[in-house]
GUVEX-623448 format. One record per residue: residue number from 1; x, y, z of N, C-alpha, C, CB in turn; residue in one letter. Coordinates in pm, 1 decimal. Each point is the difference from the previous one (the first is absolute). Glycine has a CB too. Layout:
// GUVEX-623448
    nr       n_xx       n_yy       n_zz      ca_xx      ca_yy      ca_zz       c_xx       c_yy       c_zz      cb_xx      cb_yy      cb_zz   rest
   NUM          X          Y          Z          X          Y          Z          X          Y          Z          X          Y          Z      A
...
END
This chain:
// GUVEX-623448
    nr       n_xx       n_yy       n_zz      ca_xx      ca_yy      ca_zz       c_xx       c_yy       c_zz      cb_xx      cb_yy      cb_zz   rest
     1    -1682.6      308.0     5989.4       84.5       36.9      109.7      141.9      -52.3      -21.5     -199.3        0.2      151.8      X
     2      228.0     -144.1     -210.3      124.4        0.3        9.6       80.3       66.3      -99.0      -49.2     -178.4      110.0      X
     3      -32.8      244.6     -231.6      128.2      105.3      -88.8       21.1       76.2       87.4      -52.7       18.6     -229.0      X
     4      -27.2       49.7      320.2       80.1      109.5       69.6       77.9      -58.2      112.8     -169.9      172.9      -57.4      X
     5      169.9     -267.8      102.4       55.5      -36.0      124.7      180.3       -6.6      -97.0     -271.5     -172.7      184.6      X
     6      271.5      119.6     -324.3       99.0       -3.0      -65.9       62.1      145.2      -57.3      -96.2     -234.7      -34.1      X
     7       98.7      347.2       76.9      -17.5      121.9      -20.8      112.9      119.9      123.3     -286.1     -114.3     -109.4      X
     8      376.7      122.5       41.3       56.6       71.9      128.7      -17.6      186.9        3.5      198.0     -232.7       -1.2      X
     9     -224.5      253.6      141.4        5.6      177.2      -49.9      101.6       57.8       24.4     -195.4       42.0       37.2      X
    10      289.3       32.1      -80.4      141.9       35.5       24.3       73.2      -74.9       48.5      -52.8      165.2       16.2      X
    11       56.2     -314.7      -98.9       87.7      -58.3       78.2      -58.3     -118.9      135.9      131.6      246.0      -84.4      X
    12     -232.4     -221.6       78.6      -26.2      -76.6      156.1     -168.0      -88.9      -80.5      127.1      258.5      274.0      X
    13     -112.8     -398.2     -197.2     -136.4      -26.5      -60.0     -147.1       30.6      114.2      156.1     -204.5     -163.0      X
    14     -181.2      189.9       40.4     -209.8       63.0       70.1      -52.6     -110.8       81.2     -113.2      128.6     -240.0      X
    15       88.9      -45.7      377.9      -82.5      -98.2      124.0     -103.0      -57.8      -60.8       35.3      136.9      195.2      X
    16      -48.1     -228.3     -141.1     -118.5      -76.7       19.6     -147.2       69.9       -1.1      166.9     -133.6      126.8      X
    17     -182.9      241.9     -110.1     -115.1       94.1       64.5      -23.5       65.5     -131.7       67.6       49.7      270.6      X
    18       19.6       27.5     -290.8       10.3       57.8     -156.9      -34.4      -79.8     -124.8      173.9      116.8       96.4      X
    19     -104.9     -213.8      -82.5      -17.8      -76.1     -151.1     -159.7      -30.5       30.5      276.2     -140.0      -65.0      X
    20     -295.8      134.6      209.2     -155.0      -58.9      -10.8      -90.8       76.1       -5.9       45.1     -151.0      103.0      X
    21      -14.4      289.5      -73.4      -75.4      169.0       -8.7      -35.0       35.8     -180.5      187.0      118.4      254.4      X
    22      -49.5     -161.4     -313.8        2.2       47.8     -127.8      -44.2      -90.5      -75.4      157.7      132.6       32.3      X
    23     -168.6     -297.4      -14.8      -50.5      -78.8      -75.3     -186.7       26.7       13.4      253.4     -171.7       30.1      X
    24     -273.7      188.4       46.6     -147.3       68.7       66.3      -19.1       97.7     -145.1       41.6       20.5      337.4      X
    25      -48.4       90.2     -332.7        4.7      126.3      -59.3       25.6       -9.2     -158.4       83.0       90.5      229.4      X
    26      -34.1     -230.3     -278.4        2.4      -39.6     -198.6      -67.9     -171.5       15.6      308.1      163.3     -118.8      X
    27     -413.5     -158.6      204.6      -26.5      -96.2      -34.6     -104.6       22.4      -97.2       87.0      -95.3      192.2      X
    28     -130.1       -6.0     -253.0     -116.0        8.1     -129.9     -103.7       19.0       23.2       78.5     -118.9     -101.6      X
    29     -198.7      185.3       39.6     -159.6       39.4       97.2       -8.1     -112.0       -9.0     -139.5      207.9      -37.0      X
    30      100.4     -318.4      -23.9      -40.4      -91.9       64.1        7.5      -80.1       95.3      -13.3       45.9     -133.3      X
    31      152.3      -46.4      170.4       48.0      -27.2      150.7      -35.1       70.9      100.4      159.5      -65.8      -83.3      X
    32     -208.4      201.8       47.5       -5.4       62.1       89.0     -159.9       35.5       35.1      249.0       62.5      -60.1      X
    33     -305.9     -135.3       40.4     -117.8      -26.6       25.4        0.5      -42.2      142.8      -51.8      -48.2     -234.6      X
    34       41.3        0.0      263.6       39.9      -91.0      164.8      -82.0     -119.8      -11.6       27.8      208.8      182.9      X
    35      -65.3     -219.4      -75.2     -124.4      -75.2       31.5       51.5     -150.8      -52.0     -200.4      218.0      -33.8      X
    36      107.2     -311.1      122.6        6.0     -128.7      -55.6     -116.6      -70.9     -103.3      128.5       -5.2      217.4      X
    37      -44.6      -60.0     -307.5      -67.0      -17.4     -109.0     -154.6     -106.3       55.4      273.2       34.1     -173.1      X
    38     -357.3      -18.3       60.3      -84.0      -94.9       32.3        5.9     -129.1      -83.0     -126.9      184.4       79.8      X
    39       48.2     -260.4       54.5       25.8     -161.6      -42.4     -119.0      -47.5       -6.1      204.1      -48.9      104.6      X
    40     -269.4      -31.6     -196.7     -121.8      -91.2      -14.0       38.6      -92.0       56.1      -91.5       53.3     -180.1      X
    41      -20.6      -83.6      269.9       10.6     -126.2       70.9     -169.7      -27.3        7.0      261.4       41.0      155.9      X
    42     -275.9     -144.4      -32.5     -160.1      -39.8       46.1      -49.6      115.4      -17.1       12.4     -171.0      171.7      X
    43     -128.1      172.0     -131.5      -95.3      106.8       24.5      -39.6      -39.4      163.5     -100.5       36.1     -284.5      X
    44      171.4       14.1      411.6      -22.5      -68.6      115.1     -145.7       53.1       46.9      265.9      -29.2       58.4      X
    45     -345.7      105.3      -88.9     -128.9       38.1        2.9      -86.8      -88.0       14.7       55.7      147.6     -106.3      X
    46      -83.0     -238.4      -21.8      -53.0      -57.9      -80.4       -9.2      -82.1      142.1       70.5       45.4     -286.8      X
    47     -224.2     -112.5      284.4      -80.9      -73.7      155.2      -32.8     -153.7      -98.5     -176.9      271.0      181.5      X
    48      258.1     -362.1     -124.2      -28.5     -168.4      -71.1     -160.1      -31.6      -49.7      194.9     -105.1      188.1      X
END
């Protein structure tokens, strides 16, 4: 987002909304996966 926020279009620079519309739209598939990653931790299941 901030190359485009550094980015002017005729002259005028790119909102806030845009740079964040267009940084959206080249991000990498793997970013664009979503979701939150998984974490190993306890097993809170598991009965003492």
């Amino acid at each position: 987002m901030d190359w485009f926020l550094e980015q002017q279009i005729e002259g005028e620079p790119m909102s806030n909304k845009l740079a964040d519309a267009m940084a959206t739209l080249v991000r990498l598939p793997s970013a664009q996966r979503g979701g939150a990653k998984r974490v190993l931790g306890p097993n809170l299941r598991q009965r003492g």
